[in-house]
C-alpha positions as protocol buffer text, in pm:
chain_id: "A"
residue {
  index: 1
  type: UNK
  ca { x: -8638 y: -2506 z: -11031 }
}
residue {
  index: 2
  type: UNK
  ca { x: -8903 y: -2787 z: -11097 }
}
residue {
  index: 3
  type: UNK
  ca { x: -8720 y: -3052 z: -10870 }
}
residue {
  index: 4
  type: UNK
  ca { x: -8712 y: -2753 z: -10594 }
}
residue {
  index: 5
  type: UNK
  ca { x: -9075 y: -2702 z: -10644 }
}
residue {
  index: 6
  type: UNK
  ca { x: -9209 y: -3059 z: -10655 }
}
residue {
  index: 7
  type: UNK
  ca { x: -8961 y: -3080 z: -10277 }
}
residue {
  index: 8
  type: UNK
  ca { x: -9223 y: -2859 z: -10178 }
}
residue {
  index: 9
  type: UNK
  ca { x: -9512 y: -2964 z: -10248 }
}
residue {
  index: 10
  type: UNK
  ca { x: -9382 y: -3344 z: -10119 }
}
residue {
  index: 11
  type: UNK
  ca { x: -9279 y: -3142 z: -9799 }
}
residue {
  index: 12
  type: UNK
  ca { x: -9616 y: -2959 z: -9732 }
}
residue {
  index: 13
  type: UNK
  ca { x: -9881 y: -3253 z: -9828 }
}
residue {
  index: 14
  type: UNK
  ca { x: -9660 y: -3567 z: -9779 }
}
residue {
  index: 15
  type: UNK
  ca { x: -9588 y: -3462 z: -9439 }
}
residue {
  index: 16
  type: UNK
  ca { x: -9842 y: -3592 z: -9193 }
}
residue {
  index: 17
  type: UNK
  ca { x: -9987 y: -3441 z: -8932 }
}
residue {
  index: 18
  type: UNK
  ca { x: -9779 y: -3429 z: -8584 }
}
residue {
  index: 19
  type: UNK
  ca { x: -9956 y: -3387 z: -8221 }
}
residue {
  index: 20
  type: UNK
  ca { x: -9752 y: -3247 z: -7956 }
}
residue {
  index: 21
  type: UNK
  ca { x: -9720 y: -2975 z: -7751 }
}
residue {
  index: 22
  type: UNK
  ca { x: -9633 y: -2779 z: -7372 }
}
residue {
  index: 23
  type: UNK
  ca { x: -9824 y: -2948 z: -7113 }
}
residue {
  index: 24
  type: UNK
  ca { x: -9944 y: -2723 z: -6791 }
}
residue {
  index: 25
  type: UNK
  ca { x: -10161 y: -2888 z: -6550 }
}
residue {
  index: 26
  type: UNK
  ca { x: -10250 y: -2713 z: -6244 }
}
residue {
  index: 27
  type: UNK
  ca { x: -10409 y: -2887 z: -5950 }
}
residue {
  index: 28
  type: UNK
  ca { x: -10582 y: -2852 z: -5616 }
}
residue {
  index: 29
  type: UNK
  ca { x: -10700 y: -3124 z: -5404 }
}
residue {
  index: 30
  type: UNK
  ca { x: -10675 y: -3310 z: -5047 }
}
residue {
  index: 31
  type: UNK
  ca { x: -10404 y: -3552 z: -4887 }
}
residue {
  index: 32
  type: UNK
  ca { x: -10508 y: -3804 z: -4635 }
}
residue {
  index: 33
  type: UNK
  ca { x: -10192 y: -3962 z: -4538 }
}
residue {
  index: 34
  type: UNK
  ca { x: -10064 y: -4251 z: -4210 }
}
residue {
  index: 35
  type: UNK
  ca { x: -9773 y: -4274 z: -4055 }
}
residue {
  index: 36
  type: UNK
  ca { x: -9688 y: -4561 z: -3843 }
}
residue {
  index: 37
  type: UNK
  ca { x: -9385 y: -4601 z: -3643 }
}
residue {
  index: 38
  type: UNK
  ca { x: -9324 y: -4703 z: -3312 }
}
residue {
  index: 39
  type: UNK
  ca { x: -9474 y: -4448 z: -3091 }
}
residue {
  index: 40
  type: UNK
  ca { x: -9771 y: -4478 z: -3294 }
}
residue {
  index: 41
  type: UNK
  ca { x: -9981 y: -4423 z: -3544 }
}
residue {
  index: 42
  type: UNK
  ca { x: -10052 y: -4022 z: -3685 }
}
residue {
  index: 43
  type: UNK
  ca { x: -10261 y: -3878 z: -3934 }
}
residue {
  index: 44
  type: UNK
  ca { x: -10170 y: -3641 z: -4163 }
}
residue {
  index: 45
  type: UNK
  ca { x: -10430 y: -3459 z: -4336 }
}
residue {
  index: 46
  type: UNK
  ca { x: -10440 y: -3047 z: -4568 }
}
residue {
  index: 47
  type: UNK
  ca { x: -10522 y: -2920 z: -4891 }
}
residue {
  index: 48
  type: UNK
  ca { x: -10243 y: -2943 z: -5143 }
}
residue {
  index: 49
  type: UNK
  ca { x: -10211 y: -2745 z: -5460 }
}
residue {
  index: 50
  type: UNK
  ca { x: -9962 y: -2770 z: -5770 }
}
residue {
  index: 51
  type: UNK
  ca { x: -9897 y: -2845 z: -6129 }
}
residue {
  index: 52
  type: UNK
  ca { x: -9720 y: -3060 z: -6372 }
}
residue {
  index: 53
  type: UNK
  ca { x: -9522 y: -2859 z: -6659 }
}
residue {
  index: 54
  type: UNK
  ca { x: -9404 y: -3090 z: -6945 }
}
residue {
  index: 55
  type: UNK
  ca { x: -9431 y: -3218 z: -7288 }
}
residue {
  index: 56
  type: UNK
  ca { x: -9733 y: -3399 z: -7437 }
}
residue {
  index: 57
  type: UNK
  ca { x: -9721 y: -3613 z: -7799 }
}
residue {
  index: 58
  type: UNK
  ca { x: -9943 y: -3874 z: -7901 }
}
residue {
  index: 59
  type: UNK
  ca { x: -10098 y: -3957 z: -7526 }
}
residue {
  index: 60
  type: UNK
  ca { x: -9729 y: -4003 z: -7374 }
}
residue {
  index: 61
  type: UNK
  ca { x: -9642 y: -3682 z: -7137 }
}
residue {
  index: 62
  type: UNK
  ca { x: -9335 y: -3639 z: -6907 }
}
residue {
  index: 63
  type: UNK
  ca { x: -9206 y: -3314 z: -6728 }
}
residue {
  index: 64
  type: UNK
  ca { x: -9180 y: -3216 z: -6376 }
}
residue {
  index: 65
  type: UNK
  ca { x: -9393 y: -3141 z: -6114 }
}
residue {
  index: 66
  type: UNK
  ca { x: -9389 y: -2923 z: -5807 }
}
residue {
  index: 67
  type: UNK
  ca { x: -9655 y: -2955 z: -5548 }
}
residue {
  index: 68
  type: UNK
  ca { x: -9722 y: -2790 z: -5174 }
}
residue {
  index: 69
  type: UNK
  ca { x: -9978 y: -2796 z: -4886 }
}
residue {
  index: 70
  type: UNK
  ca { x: -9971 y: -2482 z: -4712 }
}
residue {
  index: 71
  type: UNK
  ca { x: -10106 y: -2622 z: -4370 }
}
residue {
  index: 72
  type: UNK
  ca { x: -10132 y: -3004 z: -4272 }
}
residue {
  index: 73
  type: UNK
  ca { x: -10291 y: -3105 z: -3930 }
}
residue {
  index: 74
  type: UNK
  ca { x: -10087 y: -3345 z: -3795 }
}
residue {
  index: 75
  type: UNK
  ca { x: -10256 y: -3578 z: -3540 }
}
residue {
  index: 76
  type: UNK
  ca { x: -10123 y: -3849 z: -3292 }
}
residue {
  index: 77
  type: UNK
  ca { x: -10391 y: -4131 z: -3262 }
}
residue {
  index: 78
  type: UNK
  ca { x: -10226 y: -4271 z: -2971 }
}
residue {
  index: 79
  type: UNK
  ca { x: -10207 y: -3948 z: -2734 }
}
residue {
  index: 80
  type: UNK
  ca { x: -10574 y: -3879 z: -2752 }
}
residue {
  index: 81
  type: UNK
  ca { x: -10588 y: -3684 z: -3044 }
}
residue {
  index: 82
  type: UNK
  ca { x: -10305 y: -3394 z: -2999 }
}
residue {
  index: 83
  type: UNK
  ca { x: -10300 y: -3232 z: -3287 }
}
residue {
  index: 84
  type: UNK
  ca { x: -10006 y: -2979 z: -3417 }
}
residue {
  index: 85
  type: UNK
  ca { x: -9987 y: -2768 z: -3782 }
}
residue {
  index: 86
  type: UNK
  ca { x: -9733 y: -2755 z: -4060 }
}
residue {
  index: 87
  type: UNK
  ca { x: -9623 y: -2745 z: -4421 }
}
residue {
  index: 88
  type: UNK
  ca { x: -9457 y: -2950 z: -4703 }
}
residue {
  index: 89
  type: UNK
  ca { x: -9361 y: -2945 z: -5034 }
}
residue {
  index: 90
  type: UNK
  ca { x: -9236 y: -3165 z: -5306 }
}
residue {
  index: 91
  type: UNK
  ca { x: -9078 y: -3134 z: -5629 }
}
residue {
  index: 92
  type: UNK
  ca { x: -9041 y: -3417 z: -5840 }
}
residue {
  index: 93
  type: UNK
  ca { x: -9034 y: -3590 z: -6271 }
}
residue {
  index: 94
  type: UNK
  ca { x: -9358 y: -3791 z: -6381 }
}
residue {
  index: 95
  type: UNK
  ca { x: -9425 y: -3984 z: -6696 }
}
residue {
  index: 96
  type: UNK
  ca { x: -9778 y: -4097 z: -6820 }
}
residue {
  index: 97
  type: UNK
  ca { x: -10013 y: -4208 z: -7101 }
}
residue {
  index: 98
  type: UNK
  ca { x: -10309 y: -4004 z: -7189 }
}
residue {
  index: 99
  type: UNK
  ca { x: -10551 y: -4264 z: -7324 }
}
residue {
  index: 100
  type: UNK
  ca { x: -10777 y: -4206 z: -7550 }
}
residue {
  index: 101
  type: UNK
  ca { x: -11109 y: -4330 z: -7383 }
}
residue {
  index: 102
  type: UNK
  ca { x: -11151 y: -4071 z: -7075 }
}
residue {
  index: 103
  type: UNK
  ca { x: -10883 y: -4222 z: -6870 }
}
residue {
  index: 104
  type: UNK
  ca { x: -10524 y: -4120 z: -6825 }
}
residue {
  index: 105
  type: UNK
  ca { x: -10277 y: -4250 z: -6590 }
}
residue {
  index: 106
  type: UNK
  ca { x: -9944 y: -4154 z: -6452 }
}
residue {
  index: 107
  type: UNK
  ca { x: -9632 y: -4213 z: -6210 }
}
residue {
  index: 108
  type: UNK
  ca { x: -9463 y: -3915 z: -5991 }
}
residue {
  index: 109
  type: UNK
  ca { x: -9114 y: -3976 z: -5854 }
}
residue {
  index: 110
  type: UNK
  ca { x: -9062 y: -3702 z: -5608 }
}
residue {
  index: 111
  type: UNK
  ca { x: -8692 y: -3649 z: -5591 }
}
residue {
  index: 112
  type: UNK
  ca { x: -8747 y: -3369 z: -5314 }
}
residue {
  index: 113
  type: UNK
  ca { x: -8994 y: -3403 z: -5003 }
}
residue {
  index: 114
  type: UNK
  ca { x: -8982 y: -3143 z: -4714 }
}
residue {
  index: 115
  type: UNK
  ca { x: -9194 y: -3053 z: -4452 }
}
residue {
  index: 116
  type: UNK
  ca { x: -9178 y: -2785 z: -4155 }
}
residue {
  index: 117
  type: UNK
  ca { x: -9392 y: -2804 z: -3823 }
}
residue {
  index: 118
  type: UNK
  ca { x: -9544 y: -2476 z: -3682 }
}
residue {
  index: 119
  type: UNK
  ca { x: -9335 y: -2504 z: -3408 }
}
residue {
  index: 120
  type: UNK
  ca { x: -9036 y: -2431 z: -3694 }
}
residue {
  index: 121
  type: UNK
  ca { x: -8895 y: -2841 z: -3655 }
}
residue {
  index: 122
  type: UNK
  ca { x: -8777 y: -2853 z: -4007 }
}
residue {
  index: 123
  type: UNK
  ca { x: -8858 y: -3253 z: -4145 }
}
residue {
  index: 124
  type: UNK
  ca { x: -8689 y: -3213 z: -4481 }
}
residue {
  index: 125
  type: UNK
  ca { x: -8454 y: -3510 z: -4410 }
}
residue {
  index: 126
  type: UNK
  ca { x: -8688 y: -3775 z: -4261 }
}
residue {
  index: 127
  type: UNK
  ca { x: -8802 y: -3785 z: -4582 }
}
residue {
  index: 128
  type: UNK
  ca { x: -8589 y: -3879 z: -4886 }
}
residue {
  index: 129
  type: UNK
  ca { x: -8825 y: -3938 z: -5202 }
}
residue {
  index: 130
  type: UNK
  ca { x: -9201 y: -4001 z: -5254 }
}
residue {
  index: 131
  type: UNK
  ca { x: -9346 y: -4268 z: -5522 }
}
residue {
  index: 132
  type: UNK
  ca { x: -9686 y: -4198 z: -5671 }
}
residue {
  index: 133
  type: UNK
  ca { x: -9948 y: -4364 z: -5900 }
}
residue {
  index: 134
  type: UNK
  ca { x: -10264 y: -4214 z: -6040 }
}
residue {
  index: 135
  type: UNK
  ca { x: -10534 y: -4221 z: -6248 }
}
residue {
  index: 136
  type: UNK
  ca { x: -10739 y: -3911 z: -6358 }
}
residue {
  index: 137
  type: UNK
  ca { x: -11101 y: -3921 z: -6513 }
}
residue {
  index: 138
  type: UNK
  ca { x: -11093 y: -3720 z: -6844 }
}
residue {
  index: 139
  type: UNK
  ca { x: -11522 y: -3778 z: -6918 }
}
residue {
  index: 140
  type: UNK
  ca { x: -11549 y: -3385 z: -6831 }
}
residue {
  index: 141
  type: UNK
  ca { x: -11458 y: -3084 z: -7086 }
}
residue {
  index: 142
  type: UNK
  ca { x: -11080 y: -2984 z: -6989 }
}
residue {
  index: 143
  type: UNK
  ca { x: -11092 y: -3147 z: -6601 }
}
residue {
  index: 144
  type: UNK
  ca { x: -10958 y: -3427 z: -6480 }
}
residue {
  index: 145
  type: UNK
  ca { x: -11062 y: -3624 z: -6108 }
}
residue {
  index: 146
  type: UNK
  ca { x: -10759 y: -3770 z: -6022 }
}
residue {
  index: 147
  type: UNK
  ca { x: -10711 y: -4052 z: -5768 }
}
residue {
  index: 148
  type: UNK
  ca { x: -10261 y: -4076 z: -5679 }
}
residue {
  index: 149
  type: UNK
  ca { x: -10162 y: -4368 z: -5395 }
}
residue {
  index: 150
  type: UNK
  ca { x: -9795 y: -4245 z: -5244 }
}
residue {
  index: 151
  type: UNK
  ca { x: -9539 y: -4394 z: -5045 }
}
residue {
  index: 152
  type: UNK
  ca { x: -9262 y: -4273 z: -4914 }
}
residue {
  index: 153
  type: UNK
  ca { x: -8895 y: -4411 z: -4872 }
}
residue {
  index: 154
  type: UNK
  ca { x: -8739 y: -4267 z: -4571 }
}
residue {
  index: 155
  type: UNK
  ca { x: -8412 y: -4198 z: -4467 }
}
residue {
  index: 156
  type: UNK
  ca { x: -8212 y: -4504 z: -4286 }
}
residue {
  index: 157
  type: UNK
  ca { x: -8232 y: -4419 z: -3953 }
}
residue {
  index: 158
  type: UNK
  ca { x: -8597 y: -4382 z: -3960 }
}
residue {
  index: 159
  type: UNK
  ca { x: -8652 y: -4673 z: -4178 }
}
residue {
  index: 160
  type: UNK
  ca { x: -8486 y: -4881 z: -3885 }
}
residue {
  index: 161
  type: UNK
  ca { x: -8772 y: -4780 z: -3631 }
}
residue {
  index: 162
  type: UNK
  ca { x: -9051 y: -4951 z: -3811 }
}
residue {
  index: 163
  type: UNK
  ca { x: -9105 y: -4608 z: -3960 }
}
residue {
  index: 164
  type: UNK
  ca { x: -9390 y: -4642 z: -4259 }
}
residue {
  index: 165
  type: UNK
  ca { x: -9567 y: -4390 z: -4455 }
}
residue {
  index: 166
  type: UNK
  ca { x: -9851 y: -4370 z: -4737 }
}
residue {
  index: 167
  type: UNK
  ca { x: -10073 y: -4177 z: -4898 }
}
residue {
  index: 168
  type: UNK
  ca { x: -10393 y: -4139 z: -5056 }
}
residue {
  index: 169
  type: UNK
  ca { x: -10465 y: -3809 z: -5294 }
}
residue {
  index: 170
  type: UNK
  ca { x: -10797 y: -3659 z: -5458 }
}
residue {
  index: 171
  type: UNK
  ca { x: -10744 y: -3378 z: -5676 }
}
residue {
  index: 172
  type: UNK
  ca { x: -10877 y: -3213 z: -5972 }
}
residue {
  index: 173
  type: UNK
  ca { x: -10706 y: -3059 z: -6251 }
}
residue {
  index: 174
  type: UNK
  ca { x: -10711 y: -2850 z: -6562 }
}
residue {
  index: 175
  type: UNK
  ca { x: -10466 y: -3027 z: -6802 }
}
């Protein structure tokens, strides 16, 4: 009985204290993206909303993340300025650091990118995976201003056109 009880007591004050826990981040913000290929140049520009669901322990966090822009304006820079409407959406894994002075910072791999015109031209294959880096502000009570650069790796046939495409994100979010 003693040797149980002293087990205890070793368990509940010589364990230290652990930090980790379910990570929900939801986000809202604005894509300004360029796409050059050989008919031109295009702009790509919406609001985008998701969230990153995951797992959080001593500033390291990893999970997935699902994001989608409702309506994008697509315009064509070389055919002054027609512009046409659509959607996309991504789903992707991310792993990241939450440092301790006000900064965190993070890498998306979006195994999933689709996007449908207006006009019902589904995209989904012209565009195999994203890549994104950011960094997120943390100096405000639960928000974060987030700055993500993207690229995107496109499918072969594509590729072989001198097709290019990147990104540049603002967002804020409640992690």
């Amino acid at each position: 009985m003693k040797k149980l009880m002293i087990m205890c007591l070793f368990l509940t004050f010589g364990v230290t204290e652990s930090k980790a826990g379910l990570l929900l981040e939801p986000y809202a913000g604005y894509s300004m993206r360029t796409y050059e290929g050989n008919d031109g140049e295009y702009d790509y520009d919406g609001a985008t909303f998701g969230g990153r669901v995951g797992f959080q322990t001593f500033g390291l966090m990893f999970g997935g993340a699902y994001e989608m822009t409702p309506s994008i304006t697509f315009t064509n820079n070389k055919n002054d300025n027609e512009a046409e409407g659509g959607s996309m959406t991504k789903m992707g894994v991310f792993v990241g650091y939450d440092f301790p002075l006000f900064l965190r910072a993070w890498a998306t791999y979006f195994l999933d990118v689709s996007s449908e015109a207006d006009n019902g031209t589904d995209t989904s294959d012209t565009r195999d995976s994203a890549m994104s880096l950011g960094v997120g502000l943390t100096f405000l009570p639960l928000v974060s201003l987030n700055l993500e650069y993207r690229t995107y790796e496109l499918s072969d046939i594509l590729d072989a056109a001198g097709y290019k495409e990147s990104e540049i994100f603002a967002s804020i979010s409640l992690p």
